[in-house]
C-alpha positions in Angstrom: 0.0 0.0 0.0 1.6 3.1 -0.8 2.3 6.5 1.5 -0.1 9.6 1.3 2.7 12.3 0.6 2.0 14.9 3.5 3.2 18.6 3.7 5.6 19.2 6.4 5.4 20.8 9.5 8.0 23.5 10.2 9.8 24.9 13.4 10.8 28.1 13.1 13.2 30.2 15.3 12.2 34.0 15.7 15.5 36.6 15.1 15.5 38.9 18.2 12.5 41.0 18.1 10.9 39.2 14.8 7.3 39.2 14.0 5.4 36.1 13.2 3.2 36.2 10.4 1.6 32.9 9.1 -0.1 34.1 5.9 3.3 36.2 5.2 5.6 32.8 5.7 3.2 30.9 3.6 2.9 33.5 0.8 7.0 33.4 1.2 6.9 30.0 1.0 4.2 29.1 -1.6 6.5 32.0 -3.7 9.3 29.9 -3.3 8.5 25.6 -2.6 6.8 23.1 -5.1 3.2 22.8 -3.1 4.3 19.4 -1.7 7.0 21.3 0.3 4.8 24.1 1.5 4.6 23.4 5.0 1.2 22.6 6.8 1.8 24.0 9.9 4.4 26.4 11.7 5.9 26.1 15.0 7.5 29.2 16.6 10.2 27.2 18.6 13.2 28.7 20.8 16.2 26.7 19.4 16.3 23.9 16.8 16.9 20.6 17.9 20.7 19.1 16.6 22.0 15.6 16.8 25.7 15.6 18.9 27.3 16.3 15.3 25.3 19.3 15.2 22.9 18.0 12.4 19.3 18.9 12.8 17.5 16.3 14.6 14.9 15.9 12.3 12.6 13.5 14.3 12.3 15.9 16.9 9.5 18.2 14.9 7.8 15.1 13.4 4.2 14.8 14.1 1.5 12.7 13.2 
């Protein structure tokens, strides 16, 4: 049986003082991303989560 493809769900990290808007990002993004990689949802997060390397621990953000 295969996979539905879903859209992503984003963290995002706010620079110092940064406003959040969500139809902005997604204009930016839609602008920008094939639809598939427009992400469903954003998360306003205080630091990205890294593996020890320093990679971006990508299971942290995954939701279902």
């Amino acid at each position: 049986m295969a996979s539905a493809v879903r859209s992503p769900i984003t963290g995002i990290v706010l620079a110092g003082g940064a406003a959040f808007s969500y139809p902005a990002l997604t204009a930016f993004c839609r602008e920008r991303l094939p639809a598939y990689k427009i992400p469903r949802e954003f998360h306003v997060v205080a630091e990205i989560a890294r593996t020890s390397s320093g990679k971006l621990r990508r299971s942290a953000g995954q939701a279902d």
